[in-house]
C-alpha positions as CSV (number, residue, x, y, z in Angstrom):
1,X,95.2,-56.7,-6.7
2,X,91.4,-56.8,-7.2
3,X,90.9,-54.1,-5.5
4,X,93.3,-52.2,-7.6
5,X,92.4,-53.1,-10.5
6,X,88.7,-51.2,-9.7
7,X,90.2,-48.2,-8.1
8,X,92.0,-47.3,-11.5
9,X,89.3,-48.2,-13.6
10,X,87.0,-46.4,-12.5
11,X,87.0,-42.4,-12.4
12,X,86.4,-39.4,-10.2
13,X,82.4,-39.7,-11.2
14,X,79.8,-37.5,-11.8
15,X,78.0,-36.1,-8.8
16,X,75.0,-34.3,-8.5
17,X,72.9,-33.6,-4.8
18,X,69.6,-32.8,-7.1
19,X,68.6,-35.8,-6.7
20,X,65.8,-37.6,-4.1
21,X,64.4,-41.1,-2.7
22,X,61.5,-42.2,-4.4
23,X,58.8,-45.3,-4.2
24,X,55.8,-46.9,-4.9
25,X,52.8,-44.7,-2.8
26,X,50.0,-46.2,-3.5
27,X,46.4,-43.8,-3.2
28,X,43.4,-45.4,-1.1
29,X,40.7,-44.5,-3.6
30,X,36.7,-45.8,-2.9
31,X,34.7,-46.7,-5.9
32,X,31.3,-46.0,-4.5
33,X,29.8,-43.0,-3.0
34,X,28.7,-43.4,1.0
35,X,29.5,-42.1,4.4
36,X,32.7,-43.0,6.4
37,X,31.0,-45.2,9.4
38,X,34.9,-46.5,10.9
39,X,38.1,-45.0,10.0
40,X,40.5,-48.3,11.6
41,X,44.1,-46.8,10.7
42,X,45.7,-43.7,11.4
43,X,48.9,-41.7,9.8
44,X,52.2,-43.3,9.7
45,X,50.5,-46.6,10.9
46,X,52.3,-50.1,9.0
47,X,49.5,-52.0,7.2
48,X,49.5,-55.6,5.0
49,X,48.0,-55.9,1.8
50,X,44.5,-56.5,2.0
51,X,43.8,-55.1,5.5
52,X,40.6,-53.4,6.5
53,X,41.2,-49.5,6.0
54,X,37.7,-47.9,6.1
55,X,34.4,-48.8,5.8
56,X,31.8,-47.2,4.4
57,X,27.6,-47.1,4.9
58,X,26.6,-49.8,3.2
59,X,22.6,-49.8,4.2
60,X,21.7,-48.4,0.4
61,X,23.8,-51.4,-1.4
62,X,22.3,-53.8,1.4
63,X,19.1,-53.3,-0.3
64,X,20.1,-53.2,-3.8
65,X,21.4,-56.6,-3.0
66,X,18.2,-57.8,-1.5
67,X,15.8,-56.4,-4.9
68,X,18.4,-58.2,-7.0
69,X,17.4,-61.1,-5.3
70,X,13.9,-60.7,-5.4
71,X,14.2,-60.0,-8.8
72,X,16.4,-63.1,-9.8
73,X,13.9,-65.5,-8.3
74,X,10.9,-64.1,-10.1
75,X,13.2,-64.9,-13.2
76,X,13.9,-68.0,-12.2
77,X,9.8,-68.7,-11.1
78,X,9.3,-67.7,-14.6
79,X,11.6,-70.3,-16.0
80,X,9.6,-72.8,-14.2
81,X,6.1,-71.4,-15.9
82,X,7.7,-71.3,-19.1
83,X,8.4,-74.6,-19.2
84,X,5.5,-75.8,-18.2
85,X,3.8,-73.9,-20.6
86,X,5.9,-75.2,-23.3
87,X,5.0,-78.9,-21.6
88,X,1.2,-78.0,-22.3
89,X,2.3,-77.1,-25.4
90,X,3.8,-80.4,-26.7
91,X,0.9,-82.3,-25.2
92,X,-1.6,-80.4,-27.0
93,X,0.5,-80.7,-30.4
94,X,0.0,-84.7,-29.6
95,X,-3.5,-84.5,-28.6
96,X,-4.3,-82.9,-31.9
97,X,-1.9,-85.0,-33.8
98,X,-4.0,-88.0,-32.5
99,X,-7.6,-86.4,-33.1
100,X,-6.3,-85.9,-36.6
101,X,-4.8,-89.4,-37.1
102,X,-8.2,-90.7,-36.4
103,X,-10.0,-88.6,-38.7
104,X,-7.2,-89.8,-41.4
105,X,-8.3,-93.2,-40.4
106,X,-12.0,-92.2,-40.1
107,X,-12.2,-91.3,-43.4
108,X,-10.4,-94.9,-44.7
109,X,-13.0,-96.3,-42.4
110,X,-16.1,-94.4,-44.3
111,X,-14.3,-94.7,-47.6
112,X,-15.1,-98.7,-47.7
113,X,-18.1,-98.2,-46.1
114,X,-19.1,-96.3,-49.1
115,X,-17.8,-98.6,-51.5
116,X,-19.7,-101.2,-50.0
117,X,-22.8,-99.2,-50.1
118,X,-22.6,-98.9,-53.6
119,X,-22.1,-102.4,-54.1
120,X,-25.2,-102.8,-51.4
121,X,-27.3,-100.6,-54.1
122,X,-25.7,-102.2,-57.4
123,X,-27.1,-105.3,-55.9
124,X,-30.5,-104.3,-54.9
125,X,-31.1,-102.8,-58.3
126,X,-30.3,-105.7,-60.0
127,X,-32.7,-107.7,-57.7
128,X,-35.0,-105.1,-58.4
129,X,-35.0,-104.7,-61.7
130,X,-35.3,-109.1,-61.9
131,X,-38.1,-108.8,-59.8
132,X,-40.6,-106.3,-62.1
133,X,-39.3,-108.3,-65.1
134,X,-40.7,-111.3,-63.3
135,X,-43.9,-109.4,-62.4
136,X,-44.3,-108.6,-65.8
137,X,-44.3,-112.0,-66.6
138,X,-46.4,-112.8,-64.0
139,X,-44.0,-115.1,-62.2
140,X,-43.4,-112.8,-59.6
141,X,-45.7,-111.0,-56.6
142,X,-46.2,-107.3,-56.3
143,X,-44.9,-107.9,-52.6
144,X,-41.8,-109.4,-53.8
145,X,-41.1,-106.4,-56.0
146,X,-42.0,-103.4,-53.7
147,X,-39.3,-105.8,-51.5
148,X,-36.7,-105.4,-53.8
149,X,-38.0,-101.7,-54.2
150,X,-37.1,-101.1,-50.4
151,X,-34.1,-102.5,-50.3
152,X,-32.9,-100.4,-53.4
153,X,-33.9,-97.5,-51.8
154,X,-32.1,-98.4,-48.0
155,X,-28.9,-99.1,-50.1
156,X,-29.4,-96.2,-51.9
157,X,-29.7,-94.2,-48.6
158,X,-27.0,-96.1,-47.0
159,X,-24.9,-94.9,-49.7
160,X,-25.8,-91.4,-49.5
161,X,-25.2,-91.4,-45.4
162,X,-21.7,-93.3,-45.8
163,X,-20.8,-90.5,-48.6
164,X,-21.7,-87.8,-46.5
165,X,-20.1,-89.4,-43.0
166,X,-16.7,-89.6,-46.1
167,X,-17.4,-85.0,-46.0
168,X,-17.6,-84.8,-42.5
169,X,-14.8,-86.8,-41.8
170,X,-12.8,-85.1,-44.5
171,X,-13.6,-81.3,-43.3
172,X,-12.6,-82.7,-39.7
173,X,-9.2,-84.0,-40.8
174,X,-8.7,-80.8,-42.3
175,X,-9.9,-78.9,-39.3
176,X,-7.8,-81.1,-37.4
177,X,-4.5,-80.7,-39.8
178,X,-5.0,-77.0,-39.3
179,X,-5.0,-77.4,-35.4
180,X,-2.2,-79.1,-35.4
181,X,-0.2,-76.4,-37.3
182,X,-1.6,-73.8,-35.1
183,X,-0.5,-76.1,-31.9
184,X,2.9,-76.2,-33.5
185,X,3.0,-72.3,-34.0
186,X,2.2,-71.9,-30.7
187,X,4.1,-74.1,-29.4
188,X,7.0,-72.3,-30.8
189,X,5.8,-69.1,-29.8
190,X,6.2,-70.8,-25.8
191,X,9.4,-71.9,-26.8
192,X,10.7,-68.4,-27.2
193,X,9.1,-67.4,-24.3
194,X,11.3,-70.0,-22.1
195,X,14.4,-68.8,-24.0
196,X,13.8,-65.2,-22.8
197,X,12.8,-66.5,-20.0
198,X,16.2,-68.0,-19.3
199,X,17.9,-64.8,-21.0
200,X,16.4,-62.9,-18.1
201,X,17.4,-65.1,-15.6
202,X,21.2,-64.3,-16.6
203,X,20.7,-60.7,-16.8
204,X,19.2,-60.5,-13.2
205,X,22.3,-62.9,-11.7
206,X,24.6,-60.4,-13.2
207,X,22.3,-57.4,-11.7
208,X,22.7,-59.8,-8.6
209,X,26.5,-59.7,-9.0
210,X,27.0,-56.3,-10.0
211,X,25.2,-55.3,-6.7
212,X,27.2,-57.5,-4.7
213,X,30.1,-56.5,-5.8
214,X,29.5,-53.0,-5.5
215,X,28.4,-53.7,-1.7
216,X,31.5,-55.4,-1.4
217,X,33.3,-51.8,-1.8
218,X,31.9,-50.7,1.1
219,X,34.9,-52.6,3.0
220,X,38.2,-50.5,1.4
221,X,41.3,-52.3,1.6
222,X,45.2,-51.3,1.7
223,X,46.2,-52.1,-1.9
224,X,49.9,-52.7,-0.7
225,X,51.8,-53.5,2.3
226,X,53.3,-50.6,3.6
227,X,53.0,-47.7,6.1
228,X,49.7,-45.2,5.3
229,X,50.0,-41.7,5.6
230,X,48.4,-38.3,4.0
231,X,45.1,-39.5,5.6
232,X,42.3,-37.1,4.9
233,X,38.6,-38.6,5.5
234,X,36.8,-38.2,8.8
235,X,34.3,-40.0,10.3
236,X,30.6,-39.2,8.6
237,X,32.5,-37.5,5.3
238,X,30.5,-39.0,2.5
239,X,33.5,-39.4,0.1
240,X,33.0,-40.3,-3.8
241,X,34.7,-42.2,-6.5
242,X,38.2,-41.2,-6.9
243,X,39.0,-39.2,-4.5
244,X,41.8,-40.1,-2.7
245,X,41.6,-40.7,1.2
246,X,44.8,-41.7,2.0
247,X,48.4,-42.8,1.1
248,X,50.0,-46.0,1.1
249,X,53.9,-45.6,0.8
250,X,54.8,-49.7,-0.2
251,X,57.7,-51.2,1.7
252,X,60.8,-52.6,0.0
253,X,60.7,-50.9,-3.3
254,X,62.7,-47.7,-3.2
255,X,65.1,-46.0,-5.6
256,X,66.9,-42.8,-6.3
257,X,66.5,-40.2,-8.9
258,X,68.8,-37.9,-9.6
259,X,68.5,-35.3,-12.1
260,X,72.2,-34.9,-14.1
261,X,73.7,-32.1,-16.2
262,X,73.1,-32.8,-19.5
263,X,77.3,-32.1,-20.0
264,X,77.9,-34.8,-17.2
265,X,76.3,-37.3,-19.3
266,X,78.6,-37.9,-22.0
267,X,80.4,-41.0,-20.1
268,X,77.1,-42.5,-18.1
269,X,76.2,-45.8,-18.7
270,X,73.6,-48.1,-17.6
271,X,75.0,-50.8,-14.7
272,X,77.5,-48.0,-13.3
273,X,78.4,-48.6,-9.9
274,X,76.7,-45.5,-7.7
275,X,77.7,-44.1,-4.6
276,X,74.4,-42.4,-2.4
277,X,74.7,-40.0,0.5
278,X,71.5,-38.6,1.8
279,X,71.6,-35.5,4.3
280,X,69.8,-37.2,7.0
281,X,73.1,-39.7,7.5
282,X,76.3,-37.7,7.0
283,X,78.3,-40.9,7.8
284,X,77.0,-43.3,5.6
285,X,77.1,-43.6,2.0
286,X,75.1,-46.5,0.2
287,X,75.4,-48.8,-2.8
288,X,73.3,-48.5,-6.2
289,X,74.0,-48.5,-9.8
290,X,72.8,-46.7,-12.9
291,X,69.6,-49.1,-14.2
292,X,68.4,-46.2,-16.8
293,X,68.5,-43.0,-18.2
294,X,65.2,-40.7,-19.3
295,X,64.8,-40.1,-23.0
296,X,64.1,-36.6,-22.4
297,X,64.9,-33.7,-19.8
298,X,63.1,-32.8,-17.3
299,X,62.0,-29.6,-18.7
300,X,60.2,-31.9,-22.0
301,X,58.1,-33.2,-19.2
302,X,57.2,-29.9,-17.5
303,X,53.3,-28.7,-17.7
304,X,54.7,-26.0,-19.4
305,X,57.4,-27.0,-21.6
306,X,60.2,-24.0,-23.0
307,X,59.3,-22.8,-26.0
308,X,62.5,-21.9,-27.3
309,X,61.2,-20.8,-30.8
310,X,60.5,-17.3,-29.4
311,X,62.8,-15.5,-29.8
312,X,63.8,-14.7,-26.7
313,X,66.6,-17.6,-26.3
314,X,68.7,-18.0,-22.9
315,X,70.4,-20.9,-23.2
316,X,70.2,-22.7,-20.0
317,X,71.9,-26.1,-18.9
318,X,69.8,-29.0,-19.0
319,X,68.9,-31.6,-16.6
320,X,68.1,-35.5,-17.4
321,X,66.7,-37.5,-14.7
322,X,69.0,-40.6,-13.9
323,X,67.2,-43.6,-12.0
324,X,69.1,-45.2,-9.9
325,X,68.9,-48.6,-7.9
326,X,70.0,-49.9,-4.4
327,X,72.3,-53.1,-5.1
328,X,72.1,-53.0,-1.1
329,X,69.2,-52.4,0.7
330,X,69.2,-49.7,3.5
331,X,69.6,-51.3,7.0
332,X,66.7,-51.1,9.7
333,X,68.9,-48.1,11.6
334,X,70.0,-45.9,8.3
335,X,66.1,-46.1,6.3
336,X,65.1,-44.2,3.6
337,X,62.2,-42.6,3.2
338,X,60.2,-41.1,-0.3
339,X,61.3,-37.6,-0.6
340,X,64.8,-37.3,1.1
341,X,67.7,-35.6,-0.4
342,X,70.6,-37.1,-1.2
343,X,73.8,-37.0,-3.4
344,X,74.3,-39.3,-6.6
345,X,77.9,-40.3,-7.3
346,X,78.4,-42.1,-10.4
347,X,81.8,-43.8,-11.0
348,X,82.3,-43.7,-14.9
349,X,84.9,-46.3,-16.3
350,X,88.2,-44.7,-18.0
């Protein structure tokens, strides 16, 4: 009753024999520029994804690899100076931090010293000064007095040696202020130095990677599992960036499009049940469905498309590409290959 059911609601269909097998073909394509040294697959011959195809001279990138290298370690041996130039660095802006924190100190050191200098000569005036009064009374001896006279003139001299230790001391802590603030400025300066340093030490590891990754083209690879075919290259053919070397037709993912009347469209719908002849098996018809229709004709997608605006009108029936899927896949003794002709039945509903 099923059965029944289907048969009358479903139509005579729309049929159409423009209409061919098509699938994923995927192109072989190098992305550097060499010679062909081994050429491991031939036409028609079934490949995995990821197996070896060709491979190409790869002596040039070999080296490009190897100054990369090079290059990355003297980066990275300049790193190392850096940094231990920035170590001096530091050290020196503590070694001059110290010589001026003992000049800072100096100076507090001379400072009293002068104080008590002056003190020193305050006192040996006064004694002095006692002394000739005491002369001049006669209760005192010349020696006494030229005694006190020396020892006003040492304090006087201490005081003038402490106040001029107080100058030097102050001209070296600000000799030693400015050293430090050049040591700092320097220091900064090494600091940069290390951080482009390092900057250059990225730059030459992605140099590094860049070459090893184009050596690593060298080995070409089927992008797809499937069987290769159209193979053009021979052995010693220096081939370049995308030119195509061979075919990869991928297994598994074929459909049909077939290329309806625009006046057979008028009941189509998406999901409609299909029935597919091809030429090559008179006796076997297989099972699709409708899974979408183009938005345009095929003319609209011509290199040349009509210009109907001339003129010169014809008015000429109008093709729209139908694609169609397998709800069944072919069986190993009826395949299908890209390219074969067949004939497109759809079964409209009522």
């Amino acid at each position: 009753m099923l059965l029944a059911v289907l048969l009358t609601g479903c139509g005579a269909g729309q049929e159409t024999d423009n209409a061919q097998v098509q699938a994923d073909i995927s192109p072989v394509i190098p992305k550097v520029s060499a010679a062909v040294v081994v050429i491991r697959v031939s036409d028609n011959q079934r490949v995995r994804r990821g197996d070896t195809l060709v491979l190409l001279d790869d002596r040039d990138l070999k080296l490009r690899v190897e100054q990369a290298e090079i290059a990355l370690a003297q980066a990275r041996a300049n790193v190392v100076v850096a940094r231990k130039n920035s170590a001096a660095a530091r050290l020196g802006i503590a070694t001059v931090a110290s010589t001026s924190g003992a000049a800072t100190a100096g100076i507090a050191t001379a400072r009293a010293t002068v104080e008590s200098a002056r003190a020193r000569l305050r006192q040996t005036t006064q004694n002095f000064q006692r002394q000739a009064a005491l002369l001049a009374q006669q209760s005192a001896t010349q020696q006494s007095v030229d005694n006190a006279r020396a020892d006003r003139d040492g304090a006087a001299a201490s005081l003038a040696a402490a106040e001029a230790q107080v100058k030097v001391l102050t001209g070296q802590a600000g000799a030693a202020t400015n050293q430090v603030a050049t040591a700092r400025s320097q220091a900064d300066i090494v600091g940069q130095s290390v951080t482009l340093a390092q900057l250059a030490v990225k730059q030459t590891e992605a140099a590094l990677a860049t070459a090893r990754l184009l050596e690593s083209y060298t080995v070409i690879t089927a992008p797809a599992s499937g069987v290769v075919s159209d193979r053009n290259l021979q052995v010693g053919q220096l081939v370049a960036p995308g030119q195509t070397l061979m075919k990869v037709a991928q297994d598994g993912n074929l459909w049909v499009v077939a290329n309806f009347k625009e006046t057979q469209l008028e009941k189509m719908k998406v999901g409609q049940p299909v029935e597919i002849k091809a030429d090559t098996y008179s006796d076997k018809v297989f099972q699709g469905k409708v899974q979408s229709l183009s938005p345009a004709t095929g003319a609209r997608y011509s290199l040349l498309p009509p210009d109907n605006a001339t003129g010169n009108f014809v008015k000429v029936t109008q093709r729209v590409p139908v694609k169609i899927v397998f709800t069944e896949p072919p069986a190993a003794d009826t395949p299908l290959r890209a390219g074969m002709s067949v004939t497109a039945n759809v079964k409209e509903s009522k």
